[in-house]
TORKOL-4160 file (C-alpha; in steps of 0.2 Angstrom, whole numbers, padded with zeros to 4 digits, m for minus):
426
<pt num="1" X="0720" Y="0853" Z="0848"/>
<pt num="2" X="0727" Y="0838" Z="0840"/>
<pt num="3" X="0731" Y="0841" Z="0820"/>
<pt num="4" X="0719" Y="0827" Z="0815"/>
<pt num="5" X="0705" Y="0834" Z="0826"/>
<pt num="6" X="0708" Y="0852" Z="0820"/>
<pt num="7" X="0710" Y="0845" Z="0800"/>
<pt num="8" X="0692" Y="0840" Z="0803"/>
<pt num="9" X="0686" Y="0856" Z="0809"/>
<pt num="10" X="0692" Y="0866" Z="0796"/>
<pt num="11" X="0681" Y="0856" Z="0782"/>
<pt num="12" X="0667" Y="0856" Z="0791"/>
<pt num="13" X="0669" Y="0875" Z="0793"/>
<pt num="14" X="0675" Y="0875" Z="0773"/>
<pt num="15" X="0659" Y="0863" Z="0770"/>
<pt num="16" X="0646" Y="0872" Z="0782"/>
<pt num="17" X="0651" Y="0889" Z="0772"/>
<pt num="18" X="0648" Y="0878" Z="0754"/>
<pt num="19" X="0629" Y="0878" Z="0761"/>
<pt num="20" X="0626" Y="0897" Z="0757"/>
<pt num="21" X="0611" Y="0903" Z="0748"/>
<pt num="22" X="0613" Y="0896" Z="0730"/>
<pt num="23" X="0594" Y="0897" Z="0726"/>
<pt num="24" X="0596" Y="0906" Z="0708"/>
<pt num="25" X="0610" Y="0893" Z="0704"/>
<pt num="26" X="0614" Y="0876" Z="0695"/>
<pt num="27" X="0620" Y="0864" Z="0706"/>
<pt num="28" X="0637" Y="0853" Z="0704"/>
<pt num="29" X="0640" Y="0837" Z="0710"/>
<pt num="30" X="0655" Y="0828" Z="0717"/>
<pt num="31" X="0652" Y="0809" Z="0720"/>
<pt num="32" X="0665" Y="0802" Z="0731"/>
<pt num="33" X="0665" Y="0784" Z="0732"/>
<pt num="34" X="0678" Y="0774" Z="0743"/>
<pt num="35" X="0679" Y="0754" Z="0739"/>
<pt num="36" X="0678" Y="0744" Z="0751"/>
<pt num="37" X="0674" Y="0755" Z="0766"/>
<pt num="38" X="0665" Y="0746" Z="0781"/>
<pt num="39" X="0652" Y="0762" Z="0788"/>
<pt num="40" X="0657" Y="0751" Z="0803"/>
<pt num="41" X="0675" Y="0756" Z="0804"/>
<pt num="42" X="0672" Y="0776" Z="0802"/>
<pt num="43" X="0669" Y="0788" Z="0818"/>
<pt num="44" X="0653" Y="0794" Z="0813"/>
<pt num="45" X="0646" Y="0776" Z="0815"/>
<pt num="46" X="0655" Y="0774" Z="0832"/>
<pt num="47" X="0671" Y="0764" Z="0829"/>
<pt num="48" X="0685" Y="0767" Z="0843"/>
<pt num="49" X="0698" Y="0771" Z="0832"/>
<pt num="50" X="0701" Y="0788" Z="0824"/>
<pt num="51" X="0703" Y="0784" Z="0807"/>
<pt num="52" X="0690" Y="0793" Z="0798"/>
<pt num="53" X="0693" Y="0813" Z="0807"/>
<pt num="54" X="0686" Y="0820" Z="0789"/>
<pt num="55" X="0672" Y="0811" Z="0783"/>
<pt num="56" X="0666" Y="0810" Z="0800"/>
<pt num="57" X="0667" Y="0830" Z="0798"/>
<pt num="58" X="0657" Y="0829" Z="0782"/>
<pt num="59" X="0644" Y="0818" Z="0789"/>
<pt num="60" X="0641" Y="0832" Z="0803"/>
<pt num="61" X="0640" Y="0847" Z="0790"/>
<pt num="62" X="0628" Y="0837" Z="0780"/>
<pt num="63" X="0614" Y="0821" Z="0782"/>
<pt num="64" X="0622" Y="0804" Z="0788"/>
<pt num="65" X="0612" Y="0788" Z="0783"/>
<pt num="66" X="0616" Y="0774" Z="0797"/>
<pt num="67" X="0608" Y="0762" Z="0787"/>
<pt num="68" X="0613" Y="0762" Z="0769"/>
<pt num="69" X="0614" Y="0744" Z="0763"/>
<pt num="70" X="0624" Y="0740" Z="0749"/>
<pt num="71" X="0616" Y="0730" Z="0733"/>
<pt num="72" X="0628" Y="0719" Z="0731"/>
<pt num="73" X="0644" Y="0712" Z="0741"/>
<pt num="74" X="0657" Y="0718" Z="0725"/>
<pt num="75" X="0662" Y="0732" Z="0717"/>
<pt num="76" X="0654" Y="0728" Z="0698"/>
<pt num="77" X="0638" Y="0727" Z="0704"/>
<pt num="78" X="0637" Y="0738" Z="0718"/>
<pt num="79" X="0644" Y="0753" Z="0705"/>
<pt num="80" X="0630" Y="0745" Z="0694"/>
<pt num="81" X="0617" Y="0751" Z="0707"/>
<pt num="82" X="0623" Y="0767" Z="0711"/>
<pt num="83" X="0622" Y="0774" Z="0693"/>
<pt num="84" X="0607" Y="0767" Z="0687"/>
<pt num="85" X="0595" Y="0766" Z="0703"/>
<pt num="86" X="0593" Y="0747" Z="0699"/>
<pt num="87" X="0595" Y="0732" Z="0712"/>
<pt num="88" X="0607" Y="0718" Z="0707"/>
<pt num="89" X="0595" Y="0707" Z="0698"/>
<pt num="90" X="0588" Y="0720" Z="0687"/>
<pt num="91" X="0602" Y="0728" Z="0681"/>
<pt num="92" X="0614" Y="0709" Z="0679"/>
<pt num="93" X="0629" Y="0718" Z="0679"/>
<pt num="94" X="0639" Y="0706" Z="0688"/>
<pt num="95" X="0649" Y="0691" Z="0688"/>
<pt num="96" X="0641" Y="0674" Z="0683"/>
<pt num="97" X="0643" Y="0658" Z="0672"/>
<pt num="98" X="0662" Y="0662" Z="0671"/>
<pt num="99" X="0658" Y="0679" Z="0663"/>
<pt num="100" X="0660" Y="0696" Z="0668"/>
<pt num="101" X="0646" Y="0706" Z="0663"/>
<pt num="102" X="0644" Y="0726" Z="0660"/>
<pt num="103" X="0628" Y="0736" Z="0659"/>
<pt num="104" X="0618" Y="0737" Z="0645"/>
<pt num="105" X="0624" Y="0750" Z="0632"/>
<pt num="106" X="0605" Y="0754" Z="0629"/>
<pt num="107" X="0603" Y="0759" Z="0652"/>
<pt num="108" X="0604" Y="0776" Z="0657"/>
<pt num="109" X="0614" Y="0781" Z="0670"/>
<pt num="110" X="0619" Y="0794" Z="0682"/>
<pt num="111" X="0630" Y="0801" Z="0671"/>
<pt num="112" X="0620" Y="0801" Z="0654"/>
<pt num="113" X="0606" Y="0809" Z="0662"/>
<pt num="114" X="0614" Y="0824" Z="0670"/>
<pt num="115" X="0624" Y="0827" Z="0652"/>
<pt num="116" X="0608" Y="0827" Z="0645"/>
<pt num="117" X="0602" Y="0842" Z="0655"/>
<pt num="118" X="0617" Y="0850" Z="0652"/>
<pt num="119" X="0632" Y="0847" Z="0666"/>
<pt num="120" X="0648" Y="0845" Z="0660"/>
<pt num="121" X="0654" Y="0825" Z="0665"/>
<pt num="122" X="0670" Y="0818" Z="0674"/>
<pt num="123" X="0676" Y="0800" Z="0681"/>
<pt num="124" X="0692" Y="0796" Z="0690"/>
<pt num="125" X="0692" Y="0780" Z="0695"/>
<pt num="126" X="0704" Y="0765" Z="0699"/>
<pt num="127" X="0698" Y="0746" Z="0694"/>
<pt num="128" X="0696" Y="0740" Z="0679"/>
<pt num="129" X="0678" Y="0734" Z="0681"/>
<pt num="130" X="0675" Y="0753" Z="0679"/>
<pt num="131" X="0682" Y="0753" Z="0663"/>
<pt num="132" X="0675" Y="0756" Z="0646"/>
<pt num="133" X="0671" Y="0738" Z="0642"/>
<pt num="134" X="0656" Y="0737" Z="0658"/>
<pt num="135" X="0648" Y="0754" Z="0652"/>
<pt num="136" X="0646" Y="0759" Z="0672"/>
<pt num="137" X="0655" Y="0777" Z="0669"/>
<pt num="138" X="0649" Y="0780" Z="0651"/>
<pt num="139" X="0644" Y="0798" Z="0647"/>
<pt num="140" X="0660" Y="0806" Z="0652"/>
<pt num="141" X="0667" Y="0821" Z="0646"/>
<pt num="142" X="0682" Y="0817" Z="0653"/>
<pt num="143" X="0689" Y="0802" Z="0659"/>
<pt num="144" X="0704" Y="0796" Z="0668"/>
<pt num="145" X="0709" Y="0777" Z="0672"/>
<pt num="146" X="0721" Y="0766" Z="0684"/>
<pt num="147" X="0717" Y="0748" Z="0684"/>
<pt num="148" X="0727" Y="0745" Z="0699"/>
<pt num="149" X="0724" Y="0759" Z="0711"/>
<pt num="150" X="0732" Y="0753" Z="0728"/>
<pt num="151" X="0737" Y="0767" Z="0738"/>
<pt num="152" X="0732" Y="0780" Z="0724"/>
<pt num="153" X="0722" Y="0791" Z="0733"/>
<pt num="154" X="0733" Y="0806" Z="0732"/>
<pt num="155" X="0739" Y="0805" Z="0712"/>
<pt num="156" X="0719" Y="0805" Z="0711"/>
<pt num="157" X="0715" Y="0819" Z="0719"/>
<pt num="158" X="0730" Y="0829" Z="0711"/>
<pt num="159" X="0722" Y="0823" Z="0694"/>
<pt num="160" X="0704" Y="0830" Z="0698"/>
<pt num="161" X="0712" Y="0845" Z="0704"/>
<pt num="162" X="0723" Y="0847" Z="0690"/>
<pt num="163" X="0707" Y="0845" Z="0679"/>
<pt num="164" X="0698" Y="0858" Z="0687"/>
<pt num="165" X="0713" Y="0870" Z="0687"/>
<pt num="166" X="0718" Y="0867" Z="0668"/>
<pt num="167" X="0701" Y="0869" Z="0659"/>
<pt num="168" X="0688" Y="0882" Z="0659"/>
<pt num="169" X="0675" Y="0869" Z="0667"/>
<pt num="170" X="0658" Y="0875" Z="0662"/>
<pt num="171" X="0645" Y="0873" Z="0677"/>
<pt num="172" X="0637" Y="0864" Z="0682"/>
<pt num="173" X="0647" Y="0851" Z="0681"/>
<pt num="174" X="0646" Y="0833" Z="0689"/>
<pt num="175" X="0663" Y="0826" Z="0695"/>
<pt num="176" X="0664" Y="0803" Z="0700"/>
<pt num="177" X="0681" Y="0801" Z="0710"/>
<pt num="178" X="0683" Y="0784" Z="0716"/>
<pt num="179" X="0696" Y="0779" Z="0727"/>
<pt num="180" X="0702" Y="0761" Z="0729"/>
<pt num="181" X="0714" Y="0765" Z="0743"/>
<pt num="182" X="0703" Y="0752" Z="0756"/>
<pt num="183" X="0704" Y="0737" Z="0744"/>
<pt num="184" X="0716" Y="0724" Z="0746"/>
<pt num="185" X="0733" Y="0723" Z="0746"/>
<pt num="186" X="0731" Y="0733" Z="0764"/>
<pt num="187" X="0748" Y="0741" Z="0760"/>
<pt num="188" X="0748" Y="0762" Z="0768"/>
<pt num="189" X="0761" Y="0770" Z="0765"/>
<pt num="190" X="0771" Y="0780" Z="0778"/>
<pt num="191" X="0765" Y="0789" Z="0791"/>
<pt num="192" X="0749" Y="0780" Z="0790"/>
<pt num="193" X="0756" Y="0761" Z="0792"/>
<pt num="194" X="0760" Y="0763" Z="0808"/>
<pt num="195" X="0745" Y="0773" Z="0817"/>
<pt num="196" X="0737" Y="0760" Z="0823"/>
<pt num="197" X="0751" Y="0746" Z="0823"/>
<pt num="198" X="0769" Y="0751" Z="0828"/>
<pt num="199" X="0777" Y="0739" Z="0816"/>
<pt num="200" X="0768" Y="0744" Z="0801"/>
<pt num="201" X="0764" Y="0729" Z="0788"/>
<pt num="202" X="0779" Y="0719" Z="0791"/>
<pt num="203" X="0777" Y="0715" Z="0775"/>
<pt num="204" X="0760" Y="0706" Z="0779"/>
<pt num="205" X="0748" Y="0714" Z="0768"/>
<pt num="206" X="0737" Y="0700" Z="0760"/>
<pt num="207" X="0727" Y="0687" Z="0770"/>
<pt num="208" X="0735" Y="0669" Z="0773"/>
<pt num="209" X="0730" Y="0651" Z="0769"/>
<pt num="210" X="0713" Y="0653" Z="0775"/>
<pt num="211" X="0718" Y="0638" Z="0791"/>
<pt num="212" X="0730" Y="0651" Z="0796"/>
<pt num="213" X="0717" Y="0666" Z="0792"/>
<pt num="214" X="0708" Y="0663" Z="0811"/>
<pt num="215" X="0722" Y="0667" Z="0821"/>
<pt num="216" X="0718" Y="0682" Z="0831"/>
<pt num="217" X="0736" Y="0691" Z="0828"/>
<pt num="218" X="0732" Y="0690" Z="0810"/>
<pt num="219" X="0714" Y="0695" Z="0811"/>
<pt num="220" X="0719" Y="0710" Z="0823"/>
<pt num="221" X="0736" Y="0715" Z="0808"/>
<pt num="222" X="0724" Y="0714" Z="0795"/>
<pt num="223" X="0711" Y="0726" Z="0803"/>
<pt num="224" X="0724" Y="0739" Z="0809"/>
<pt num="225" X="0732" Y="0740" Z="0791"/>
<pt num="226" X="0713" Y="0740" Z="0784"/>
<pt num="227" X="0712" Y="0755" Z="0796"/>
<pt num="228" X="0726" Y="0763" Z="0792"/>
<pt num="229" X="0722" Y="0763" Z="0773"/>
<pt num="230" X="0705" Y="0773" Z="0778"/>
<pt num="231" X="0714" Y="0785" Z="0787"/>
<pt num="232" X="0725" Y="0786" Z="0773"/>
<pt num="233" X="0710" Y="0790" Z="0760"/>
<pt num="234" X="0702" Y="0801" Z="0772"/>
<pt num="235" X="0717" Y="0812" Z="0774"/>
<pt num="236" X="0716" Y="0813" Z="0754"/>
<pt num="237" X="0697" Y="0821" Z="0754"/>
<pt num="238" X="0704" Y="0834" Z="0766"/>
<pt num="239" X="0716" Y="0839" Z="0751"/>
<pt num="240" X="0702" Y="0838" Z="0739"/>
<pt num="241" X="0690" Y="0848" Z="0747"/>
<pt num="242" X="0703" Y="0862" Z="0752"/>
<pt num="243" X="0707" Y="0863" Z="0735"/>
<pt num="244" X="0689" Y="0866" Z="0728"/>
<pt num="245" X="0688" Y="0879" Z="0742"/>
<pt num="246" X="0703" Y="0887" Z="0733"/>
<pt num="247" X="0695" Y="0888" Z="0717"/>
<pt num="248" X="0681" Y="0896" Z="0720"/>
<pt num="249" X="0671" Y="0876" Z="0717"/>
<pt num="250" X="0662" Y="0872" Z="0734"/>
<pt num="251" X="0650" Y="0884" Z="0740"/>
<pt num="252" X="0640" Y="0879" Z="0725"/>
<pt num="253" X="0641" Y="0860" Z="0726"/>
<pt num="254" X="0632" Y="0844" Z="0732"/>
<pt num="255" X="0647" Y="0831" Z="0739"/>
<pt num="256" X="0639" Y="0814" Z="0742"/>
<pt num="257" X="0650" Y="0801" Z="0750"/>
<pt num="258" X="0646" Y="0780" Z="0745"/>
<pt num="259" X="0655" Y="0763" Z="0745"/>
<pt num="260" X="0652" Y="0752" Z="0733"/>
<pt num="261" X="0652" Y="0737" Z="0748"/>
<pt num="262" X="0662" Y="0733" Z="0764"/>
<pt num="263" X="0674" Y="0721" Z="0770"/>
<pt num="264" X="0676" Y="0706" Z="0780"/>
<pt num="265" X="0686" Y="0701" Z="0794"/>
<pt num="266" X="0682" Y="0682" Z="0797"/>
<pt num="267" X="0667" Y="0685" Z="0807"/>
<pt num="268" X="0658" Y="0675" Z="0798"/>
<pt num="269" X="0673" Y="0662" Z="0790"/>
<pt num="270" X="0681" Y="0673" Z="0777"/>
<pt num="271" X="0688" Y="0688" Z="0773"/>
<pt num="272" X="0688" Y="0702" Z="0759"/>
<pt num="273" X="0670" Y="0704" Z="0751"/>
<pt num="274" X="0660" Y="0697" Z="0735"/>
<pt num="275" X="0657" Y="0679" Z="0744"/>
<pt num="276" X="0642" Y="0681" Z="0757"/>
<pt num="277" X="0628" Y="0694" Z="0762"/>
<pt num="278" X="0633" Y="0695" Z="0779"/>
<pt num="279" X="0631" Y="0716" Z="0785"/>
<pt num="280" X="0652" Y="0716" Z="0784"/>
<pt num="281" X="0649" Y="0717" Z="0766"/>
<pt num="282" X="0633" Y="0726" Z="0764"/>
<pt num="283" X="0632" Y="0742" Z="0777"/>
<pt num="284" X="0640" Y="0755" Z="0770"/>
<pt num="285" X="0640" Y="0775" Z="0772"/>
<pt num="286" X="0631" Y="0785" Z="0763"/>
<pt num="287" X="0632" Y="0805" Z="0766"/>
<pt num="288" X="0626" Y="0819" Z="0759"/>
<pt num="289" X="0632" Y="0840" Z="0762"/>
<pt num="290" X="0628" Y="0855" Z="0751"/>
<pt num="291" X="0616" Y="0867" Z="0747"/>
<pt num="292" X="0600" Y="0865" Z="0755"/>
<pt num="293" X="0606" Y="0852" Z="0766"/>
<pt num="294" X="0603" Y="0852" Z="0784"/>
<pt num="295" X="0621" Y="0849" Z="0794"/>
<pt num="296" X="0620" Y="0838" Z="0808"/>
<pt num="297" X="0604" Y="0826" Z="0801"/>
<pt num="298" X="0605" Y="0807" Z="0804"/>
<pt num="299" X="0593" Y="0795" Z="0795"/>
<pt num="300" X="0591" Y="0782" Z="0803"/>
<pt num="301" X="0579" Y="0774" Z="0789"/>
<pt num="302" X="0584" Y="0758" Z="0779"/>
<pt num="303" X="0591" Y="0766" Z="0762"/>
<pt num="304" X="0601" Y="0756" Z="0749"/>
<pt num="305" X="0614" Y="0760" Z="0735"/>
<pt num="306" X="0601" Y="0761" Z="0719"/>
<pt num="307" X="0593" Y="0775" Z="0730"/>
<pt num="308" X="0606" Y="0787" Z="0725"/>
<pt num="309" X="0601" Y="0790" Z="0707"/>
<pt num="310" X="0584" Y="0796" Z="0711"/>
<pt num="311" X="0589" Y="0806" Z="0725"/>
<pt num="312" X="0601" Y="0815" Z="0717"/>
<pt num="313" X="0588" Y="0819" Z="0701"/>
<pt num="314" X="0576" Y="0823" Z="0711"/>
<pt num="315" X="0585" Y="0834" Z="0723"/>
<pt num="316" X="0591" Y="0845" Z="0706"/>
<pt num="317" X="0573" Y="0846" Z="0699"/>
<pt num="318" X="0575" Y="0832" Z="0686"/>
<pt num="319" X="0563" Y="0820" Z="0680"/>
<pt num="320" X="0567" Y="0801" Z="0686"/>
<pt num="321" X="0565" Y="0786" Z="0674"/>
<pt num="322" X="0548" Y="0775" Z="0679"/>
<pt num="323" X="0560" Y="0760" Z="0680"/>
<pt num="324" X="0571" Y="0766" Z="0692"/>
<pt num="325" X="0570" Y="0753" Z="0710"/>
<pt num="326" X="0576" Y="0765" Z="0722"/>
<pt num="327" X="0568" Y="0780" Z="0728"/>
<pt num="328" X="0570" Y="0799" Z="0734"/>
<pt num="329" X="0577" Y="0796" Z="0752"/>
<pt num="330" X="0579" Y="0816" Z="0755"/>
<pt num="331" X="0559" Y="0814" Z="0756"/>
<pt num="332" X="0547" Y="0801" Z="0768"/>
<pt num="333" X="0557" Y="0785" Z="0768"/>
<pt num="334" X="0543" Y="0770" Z="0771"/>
<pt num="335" X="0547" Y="0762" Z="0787"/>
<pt num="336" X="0541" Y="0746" Z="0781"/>
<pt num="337" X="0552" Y="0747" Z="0765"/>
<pt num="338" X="0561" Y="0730" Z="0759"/>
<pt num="339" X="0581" Y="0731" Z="0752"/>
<pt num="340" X="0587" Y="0719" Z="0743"/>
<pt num="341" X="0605" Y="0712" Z="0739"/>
<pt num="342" X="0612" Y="0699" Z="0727"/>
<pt num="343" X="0628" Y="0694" Z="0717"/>
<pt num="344" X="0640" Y="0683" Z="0726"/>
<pt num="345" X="0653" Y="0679" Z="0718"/>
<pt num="346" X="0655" Y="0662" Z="0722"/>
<pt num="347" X="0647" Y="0642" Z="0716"/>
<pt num="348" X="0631" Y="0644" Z="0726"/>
<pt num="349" X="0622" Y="0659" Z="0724"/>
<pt num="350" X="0612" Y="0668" Z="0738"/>
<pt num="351" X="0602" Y="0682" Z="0741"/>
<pt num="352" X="0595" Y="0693" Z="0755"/>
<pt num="353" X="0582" Y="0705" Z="0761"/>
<pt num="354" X="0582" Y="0717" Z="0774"/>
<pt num="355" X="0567" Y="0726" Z="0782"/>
<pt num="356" X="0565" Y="0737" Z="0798"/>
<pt num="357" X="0578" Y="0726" Z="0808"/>
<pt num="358" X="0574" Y="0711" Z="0801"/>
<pt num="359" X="0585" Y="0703" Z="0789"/>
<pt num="360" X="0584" Y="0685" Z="0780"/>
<pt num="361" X="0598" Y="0676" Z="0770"/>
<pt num="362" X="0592" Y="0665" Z="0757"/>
<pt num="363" X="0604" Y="0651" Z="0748"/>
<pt num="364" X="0600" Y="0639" Z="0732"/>
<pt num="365" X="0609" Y="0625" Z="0733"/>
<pt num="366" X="0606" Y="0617" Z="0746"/>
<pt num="367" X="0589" Y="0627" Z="0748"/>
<pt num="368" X="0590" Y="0636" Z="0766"/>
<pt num="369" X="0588" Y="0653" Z="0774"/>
<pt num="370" X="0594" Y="0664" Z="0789"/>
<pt num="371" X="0584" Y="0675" Z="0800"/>
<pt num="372" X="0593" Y="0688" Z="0811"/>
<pt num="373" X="0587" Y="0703" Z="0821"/>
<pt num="374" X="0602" Y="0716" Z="0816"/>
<pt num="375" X="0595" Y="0727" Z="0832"/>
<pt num="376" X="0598" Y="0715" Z="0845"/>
<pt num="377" X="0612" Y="0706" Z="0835"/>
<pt num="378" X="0622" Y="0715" Z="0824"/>
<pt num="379" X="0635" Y="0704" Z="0821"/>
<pt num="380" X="0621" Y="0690" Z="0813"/>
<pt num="381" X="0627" Y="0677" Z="0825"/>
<pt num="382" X="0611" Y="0671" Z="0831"/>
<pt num="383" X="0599" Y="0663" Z="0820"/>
<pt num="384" X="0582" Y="0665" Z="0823"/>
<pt num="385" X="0565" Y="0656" Z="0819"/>
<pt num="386" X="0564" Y="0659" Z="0797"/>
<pt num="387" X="0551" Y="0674" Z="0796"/>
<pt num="388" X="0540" Y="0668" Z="0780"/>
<pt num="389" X="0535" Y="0685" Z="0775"/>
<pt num="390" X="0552" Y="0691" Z="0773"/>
<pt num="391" X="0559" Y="0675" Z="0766"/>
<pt num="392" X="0544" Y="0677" Z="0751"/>
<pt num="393" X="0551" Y="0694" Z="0750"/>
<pt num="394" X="0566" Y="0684" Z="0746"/>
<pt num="395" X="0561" Y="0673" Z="0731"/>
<pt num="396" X="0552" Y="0686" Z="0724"/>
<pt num="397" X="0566" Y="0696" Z="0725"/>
<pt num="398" X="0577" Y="0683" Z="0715"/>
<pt num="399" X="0562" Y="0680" Z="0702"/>
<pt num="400" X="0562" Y="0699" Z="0696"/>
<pt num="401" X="0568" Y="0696" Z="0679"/>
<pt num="402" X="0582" Y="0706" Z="0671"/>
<pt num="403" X="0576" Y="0721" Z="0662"/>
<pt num="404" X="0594" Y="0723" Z="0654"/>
<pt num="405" X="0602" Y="0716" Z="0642"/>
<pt num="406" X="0622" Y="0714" Z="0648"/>
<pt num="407" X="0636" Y="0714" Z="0638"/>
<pt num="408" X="0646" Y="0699" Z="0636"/>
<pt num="409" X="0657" Y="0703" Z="0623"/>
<pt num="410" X="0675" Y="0698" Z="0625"/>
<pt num="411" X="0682" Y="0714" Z="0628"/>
<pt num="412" X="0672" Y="0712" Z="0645"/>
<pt num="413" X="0681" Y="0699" Z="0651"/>
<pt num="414" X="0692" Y="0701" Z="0665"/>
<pt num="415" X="0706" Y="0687" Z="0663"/>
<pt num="416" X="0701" Y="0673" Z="0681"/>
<pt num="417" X="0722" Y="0679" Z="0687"/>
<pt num="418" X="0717" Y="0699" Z="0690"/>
<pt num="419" X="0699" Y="0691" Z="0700"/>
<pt num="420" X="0713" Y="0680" Z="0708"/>
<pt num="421" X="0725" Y="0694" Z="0712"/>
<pt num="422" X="0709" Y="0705" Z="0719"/>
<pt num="423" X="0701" Y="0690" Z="0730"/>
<pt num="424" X="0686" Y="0688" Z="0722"/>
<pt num="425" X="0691" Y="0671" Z="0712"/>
<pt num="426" X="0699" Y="0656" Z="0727"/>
């Protein structure tokens, strides 16, 4: 058996064993949440590389959603969404009139509300829009920053392990590690560089001038390093969750896996994220293992980002706000439910709606729309005849009003060079 496959085998057998009877128990939570992970590049979602032998391990001991669609094609808002159970427009934690803006001091989140009921609060994470300034991972106990965290992935997990090794966590406890690993620069560092290209970077590991950025040889470089940089942060979670098995902190604890978007690999014109609505950037995975969890489920169900929070409160018992968007997706998912997504980064805005397989892109200036049937073409290369109904969804969508007040305050503001440096700013 090959060490990857057998790696694989042992979390899911570590994982499967987490799922014991823990009815007289408080739940903990670990949310694991990988930037800029395309669900179309991991195993579990078919991809014909092996670059994902772990999380395609948890998705088996747990419930794997096919269809999670991300709120937004960045990692400000997107983050928004998953902690407060709010779509783009409701929440306006994103990137507009030449201001960054965070989250309303006044939202509850994820966090605040599970401190409230009592579980002890840590954040890992590696960007700076996750900062203190935005407000996104407010209500921790603990809380450990790295603005810059390419290729980080191991002194993350160390640091979480290190945390729970050190202090007398009192449980439950409710754990946010994010890893940046994916993002650009696509930089792995040895072994991984080379699994999927024998030359490694070459010390190619940002895109081009964007005339040189449709040459299929640097198309095909840039996806095998963006492979190999997953391959990289899965091999990390196997560390992390053989380590919580070694202390004694899995057999009791709900591990959900999230992106806060995908990526892009010119399919559509461009590259990276935060510029268009196209799937690339918007279907993400989304799984779910622990107690009470069925392994071996697939949902198959349009579900979104801002479904998370609900969910999760739900699944421990806890009450969930009346303004909260998303819904409890471990119960009846409607069928004929409509997901919305906003918050380009770019001149002209846009927004989108999908429902069943039906999608439909909307742009303000100039004033069009694309219709595309993602079941017979995934890839949204086929335009079809505009569906009205789902176009109205739409403009309703992009009327709701903002039931936030976002910060603006300068301490927000992220300089244009670091969005430059990131590729969100060109």
């Amino acid at each position: 058996m090959k060490t990857s496959n057998l790696c694989a085998v042992l979390v899911l057998f570590l994982l499967v064993l987490s799922c014991a009877d823990t009815e007289d128990q408080e739940v903990n939570i670990v949310l694991i949440i990988i930037d800029t992970l395309n669900a179309d590049h991991l195993g579990c979602f078919g991809y014909y590389r092996d670059t994902s032998p772990v999380i395609d391990s948890l998705a088996a001991s747990g419930i794997l959603f096919t269809n999670c669609q991300a709120q937004a094609p960045w990692t400000l808002p997107g983050m928004a969404s998953i902690f407060t159970g709010l779509a783009e427009r409701s929440h306006g934690c994103s990137h507009y009139n030449g201001l960054s803006h965070g989250l309303d001091p006044e939202m509850p989140t994820l966090t605040t509300i599970l401190k409230e009921q009592g579980y002890s609060t840590a954040a890992l994470v590696n960007v700076g829009y996750l900062g203190e300034p935005f407000g996104i991972t407010k209500g921790n106990d603990y809380f450990w920053i790295n603005e810059d965290g390419s290729d980080n992935a191991d002194i993350t997990v160390d640091t979480l392990l290190d945390y729970f090794s050190s202090n007398e966590i009192p449980e439950p406890f409710f754990a946010t590690i994010h890893l940046f690993d994916p993002h650009l620069p696509y930089d792995p560092p040895s072994p991984f560089d080379t699994l999927f290209k024998h030359s490694g970077t070459n010390g190619v590991t940002e895109w081009p001038e964007i005339e040189l950025c449709f040459d299929p040889v640097i198309i095909e470089h840039m996806t095998a390093m963006y492979d190999s940089e997953i391959r990289w942060t899965d091999s990390q979670l196997s560390r992390l969750f053989a380590g919580m098995r070694e202390m004694g902190l899995a057999d009791n604890t709900l591990f959900i896996l999230i992106a806060d978007h995908g990526e892009e690999f010119m399919q559509h014109g461009d590259w990276g994220h935060a510029h268009n609505l196209y799937q690339q950037a918007l279907h993400i995975p989304l799984i779910l293992t622990g107690p009470g969890i069925e392994p071996g489920t697939v949902t198959p169900q349009n579900v979104g980002q801002y479904d998370l929070l609900p969910t999760v409160l739900e699944y421990l018992g806890i009450p969930v706000p009346g303004h909260v968007e998303g819904i409890n997706i471990l119960g009846e998912i409607p069928l004929d439910r409509v997901i919305p997504s906003s918050g380009v980064m770019a001149d002209t805005s846009s927004a989108a709606c999908l429902q069943g397989s039906m999608k439909v892109l909307w742009f303000v200036e100039p004033d069009s729309s694309e219709t595309f049937n993602l079941a017979d073409d995934p890839g949204e290369m086929n335009m079809l005849t505009t569906d009205s109904l789902l176009l109205n969804e739409v403009l309703s969508y992009w009327a709701w009003p903002c039931i936030c007040i976002p910060t603006t305050n300068e301490e927000a503001q992220i300089e244009m060079k670091r969005l430059e440096g990131l590729g969100y700013i060109r």
